[in-house]
N, C-alpha and C positions, 0 to 999 in steps of 0.2 A: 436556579435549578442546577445539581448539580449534575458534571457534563462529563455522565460515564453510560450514557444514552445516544444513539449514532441512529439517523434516518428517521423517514415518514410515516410510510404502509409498512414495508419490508424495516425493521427498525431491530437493532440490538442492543444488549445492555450486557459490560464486559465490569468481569470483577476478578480479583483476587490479587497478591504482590509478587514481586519476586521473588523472597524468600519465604513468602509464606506453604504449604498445605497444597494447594493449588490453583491455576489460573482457568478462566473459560468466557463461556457466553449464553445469553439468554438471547434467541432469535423468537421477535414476533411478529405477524405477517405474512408468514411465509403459507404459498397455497401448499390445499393440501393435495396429496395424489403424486407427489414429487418422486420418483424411486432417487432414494440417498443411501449410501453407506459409507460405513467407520471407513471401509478400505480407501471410495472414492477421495475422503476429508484428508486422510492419512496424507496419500501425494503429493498435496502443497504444502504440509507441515514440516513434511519430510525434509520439502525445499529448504524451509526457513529453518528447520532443527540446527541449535549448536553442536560445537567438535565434532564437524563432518568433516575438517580439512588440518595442516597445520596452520591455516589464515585467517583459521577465527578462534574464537573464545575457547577455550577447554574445556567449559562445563560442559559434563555430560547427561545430555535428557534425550531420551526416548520422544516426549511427546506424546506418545501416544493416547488419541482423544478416544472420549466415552460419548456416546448417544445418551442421555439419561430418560428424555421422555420427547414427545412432539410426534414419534413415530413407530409405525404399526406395520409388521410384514412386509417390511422393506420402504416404506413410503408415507411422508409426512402426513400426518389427518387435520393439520389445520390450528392445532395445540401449539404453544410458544415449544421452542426446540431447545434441550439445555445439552448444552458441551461442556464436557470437563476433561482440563487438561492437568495431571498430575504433576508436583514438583517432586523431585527424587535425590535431586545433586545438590539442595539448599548447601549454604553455607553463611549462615548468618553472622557468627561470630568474627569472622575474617572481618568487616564492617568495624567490629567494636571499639578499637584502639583509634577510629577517627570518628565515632559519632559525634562527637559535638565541633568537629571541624568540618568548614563549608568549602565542599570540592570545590576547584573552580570549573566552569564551566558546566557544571551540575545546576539540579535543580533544588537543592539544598538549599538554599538562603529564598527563595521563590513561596517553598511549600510551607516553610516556618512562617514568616511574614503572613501568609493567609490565614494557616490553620495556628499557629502559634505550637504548633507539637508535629511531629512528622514519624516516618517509619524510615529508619536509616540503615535497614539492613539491605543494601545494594540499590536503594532510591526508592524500596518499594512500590507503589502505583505508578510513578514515575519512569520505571524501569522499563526497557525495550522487553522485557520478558512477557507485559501485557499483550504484545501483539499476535502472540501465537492462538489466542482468542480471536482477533482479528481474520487470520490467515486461516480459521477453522469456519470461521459464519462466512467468509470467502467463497468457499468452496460449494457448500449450497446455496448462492449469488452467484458464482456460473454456472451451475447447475442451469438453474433457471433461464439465464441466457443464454445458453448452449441451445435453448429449443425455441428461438427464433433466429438461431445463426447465429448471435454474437460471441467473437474470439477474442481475448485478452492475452497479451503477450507483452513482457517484461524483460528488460536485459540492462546490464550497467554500460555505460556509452562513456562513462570518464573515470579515471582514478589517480589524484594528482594533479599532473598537467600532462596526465597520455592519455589520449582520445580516440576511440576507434576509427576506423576511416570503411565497414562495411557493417552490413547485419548478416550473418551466415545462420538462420535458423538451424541447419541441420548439424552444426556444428555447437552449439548455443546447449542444445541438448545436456551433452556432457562435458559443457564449458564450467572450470574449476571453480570460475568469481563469476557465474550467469554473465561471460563478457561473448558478445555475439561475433567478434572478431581473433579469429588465431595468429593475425598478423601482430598483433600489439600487444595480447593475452600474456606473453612473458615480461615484457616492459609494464604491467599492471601489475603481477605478481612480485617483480622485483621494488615496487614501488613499496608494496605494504611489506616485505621482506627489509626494505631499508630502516622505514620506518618501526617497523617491532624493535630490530637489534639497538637504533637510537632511543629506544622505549619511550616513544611518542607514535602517534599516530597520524590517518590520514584520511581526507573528505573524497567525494566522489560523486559522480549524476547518475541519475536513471532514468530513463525512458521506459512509457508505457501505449502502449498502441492496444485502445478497440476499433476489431475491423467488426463489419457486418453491422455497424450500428445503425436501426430506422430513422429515417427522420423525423423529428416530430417530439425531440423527449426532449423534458427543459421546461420547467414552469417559470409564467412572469416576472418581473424585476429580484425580487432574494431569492426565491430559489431555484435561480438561472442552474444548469447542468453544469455551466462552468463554473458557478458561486460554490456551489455541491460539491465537487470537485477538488475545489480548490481549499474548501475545509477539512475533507477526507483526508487528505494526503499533507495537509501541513498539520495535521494531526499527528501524525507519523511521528514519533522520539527524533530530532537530530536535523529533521528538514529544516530548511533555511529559504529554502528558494523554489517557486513554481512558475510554471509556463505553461499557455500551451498554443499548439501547432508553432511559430516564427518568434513567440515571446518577445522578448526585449529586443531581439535582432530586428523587431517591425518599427523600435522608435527610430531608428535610422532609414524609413523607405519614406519613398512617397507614396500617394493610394494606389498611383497609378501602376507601381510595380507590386504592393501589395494586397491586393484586390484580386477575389477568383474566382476568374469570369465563367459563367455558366454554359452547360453545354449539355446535347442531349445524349443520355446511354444508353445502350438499350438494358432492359430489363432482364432483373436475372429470372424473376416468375413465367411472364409475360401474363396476359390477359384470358384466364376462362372464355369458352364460344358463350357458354350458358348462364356468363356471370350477369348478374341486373348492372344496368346504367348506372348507378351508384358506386360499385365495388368498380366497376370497370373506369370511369373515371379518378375513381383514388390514386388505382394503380398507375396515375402516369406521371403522380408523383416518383415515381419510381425511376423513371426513365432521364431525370433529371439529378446532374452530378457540377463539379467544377473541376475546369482545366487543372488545378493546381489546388493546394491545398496547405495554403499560409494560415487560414484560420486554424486548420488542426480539426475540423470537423466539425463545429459549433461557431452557429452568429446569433447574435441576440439571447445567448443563454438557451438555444434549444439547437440542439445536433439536425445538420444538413444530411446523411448519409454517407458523408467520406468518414476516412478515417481517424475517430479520436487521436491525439496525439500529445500527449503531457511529458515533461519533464520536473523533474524536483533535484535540488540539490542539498547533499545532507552533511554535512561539516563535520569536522576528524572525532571520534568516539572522544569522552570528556577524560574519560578512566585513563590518565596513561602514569607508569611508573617511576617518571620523573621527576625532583623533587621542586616544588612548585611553595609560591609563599600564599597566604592563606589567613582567614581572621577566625574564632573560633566563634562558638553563641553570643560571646559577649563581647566580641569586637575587637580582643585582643589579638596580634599580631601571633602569625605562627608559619610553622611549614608543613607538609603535606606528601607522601609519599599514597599514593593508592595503588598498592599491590592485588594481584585477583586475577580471575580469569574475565579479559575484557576483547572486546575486536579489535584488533588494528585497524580496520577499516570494516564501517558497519555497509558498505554501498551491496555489496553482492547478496547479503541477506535481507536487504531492504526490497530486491526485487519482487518476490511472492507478497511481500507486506502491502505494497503499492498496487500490484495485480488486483490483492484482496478489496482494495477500499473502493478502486474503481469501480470491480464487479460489484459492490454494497450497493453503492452510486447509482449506478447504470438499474439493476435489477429494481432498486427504489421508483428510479422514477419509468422501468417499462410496467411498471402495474401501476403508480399514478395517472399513466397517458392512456390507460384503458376507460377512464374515468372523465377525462376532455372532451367525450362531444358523443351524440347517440350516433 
């Protein structure tokens, strides 16, 4: 089957390349009755949009996405939702003088071997340019979260080998690389400023935090929330590495320190006088959290009620302008210079991308869990 199809109920299906015409999504699933608009989608595009800085790519794209059908006077009716995000900056032909050479670190010699034919104007399907489709079905994915409380928040936590040492939300705002700390923010910037001028590039981690998450979402063995999860975001162009809450820091504990013992909270609802024995009893689920929070929010593949917690790590952009040795279609030896507008470091426009798959994620399985039990 092939795998340009993402989720269950809530499910999308993303097409177009990156030099082609244009990029989008088909959302189906989605209830209806949702108030959306082009402006709310716009926001997180915005995020992701290229040449917003001199620390990313040059190309210049607007972005800006079109509703095409799914919705009526402000608000989804229940119809699949199509997005279409326009390309405007193509530049195909830049590509042409290495089409039959196989970048390294590309996906070039990958998409040949399968399809035996590929589209080599900038990786085509392959391309980071797909996910702006992604960061658009996002946005009505929090929507919908948004009205059970659930918050998605995103920020880059490494670049290099500089790591932040706080999270300053209010500072994070109009942080230049989504980095949530001012203290190390110019030691990040000089990092990807080194690496441009040696025209190579550089990796980076992100972190993603849903708060507000209920308990209870997570279906059995494959499609544990963390299973889900963990397909979303290693779907992502360039990831290499996921976790979540204590990850691989946990092969180093024993249970004893990594174990989070429970405890009771009180309630943020509390309990209706007039509610029936039934609702009243659910609610005390509610009331129950853990001291700490090593898992990251999820045991057994279904979220406790703390706070989701992931990380991915995403390795130095492939594109860099240094001359690299390389085999052509036919195996012949060669070299390789890939000139273009590319990121020095893809980490800080990875942030909304990684928001988006979560919120996919999450809004997936809070209308499957509506469906768990009368």
């Amino acid at each position: 089957m092939p795998g340009n199809s993402f989720g269950h109920l809530f499910r999308i299906t993303t097409f177009g390349e990156s030099h082609g015409p244009a990029v989008g999504a088909v959302i189906d699933g989605c209830p209806a009755g949702l108030e959306i608009s082009e402006k709310e989608i716009q926001k997180d595009l915005d995020r992701r949009r290229p040449g917003t800085s001199h620390l990313t790519t040059t190309r210049q794209e607007d972005d800006k996405v079109e509703i095409l059908s799914g919705t009526f006077e402000g608000k989804t009716t229940g119809a699949p939702i199509a997005l279409l995000i326009r390309n405007k900056d193509q530049r195909p032909k830049s590509y042409e003088p290495i089409k039959d050479l196989y970048r390294p670190g590309h996906a070039d010699f990958t998409y040949d071997a399968k399809y035996g034919f590929r589209d080599w104007q900038g990786g085509g399907r392959s391309s980071a340019r797909e996910t702006a489709s992604r960061v658009a079905a996002g946005a009505i994915a929090k929507k919908i979260l948004a009205l059970s409380g659930v918050r998605i928040i995103g920020y880059v936590t490494q670049i290099g080998k500089v790591k932040i040492t706080q999270v300053d939300e209010d500072f994070l705002e109009s942080s230049l690389l989504n980095c949530p700390d001012p203290i190390v923010l110019d030691e990040m910037i000089s990092e990807i400023e080194t690496a441009r001028k040696d025209l190579d590039s550089i990796g980076g981690v992100v972190e993603i935090v849903a708060q507000n998450v209920p308990a209870g979402l997570g279906e059995p063995v494959f499609d544990k929330l963390s299973a889900d999860l963990a397909k979303a975001i290693v779907s992502i162009p360039a990831v290499k590495g996921f976790e979540i809450g204590d990850g691989f820091a946990s092969a180093s504990k024993r249970g004893s320190e990594n174990n989070d013992r429970w405890i009771a909270k009180p309630s943020l609802k509390g309990t209706q006088k007039n509610a029936s024995k039934k609702i009243a009893n659910l609610s005390m689920h509610k009331t129950v959290g853990t001291a700490t929070n090593h898992a990251g929010g999820i045991l057994g593949g279904i979220s406790n009620g703390e706070p989701i917690i992931i990380r991915f790590a995403l390795k130095p952009a492939s594109s860099i302008a240094q001359k690299q040795k390389t085999v052509d279609r036919q195996g012949n030896p060669a070299e390789i210079e890939v000139h273009g507008r590319h990121d020095p470091c893809v980490a800080p426009r990875a942030v909304p991308i990684g928001e988006a798959m979560v919120a996919l994620v999450l809004a997936d399985h809070l209308l499957l869990n509506r469906a768990s039990r009368l």
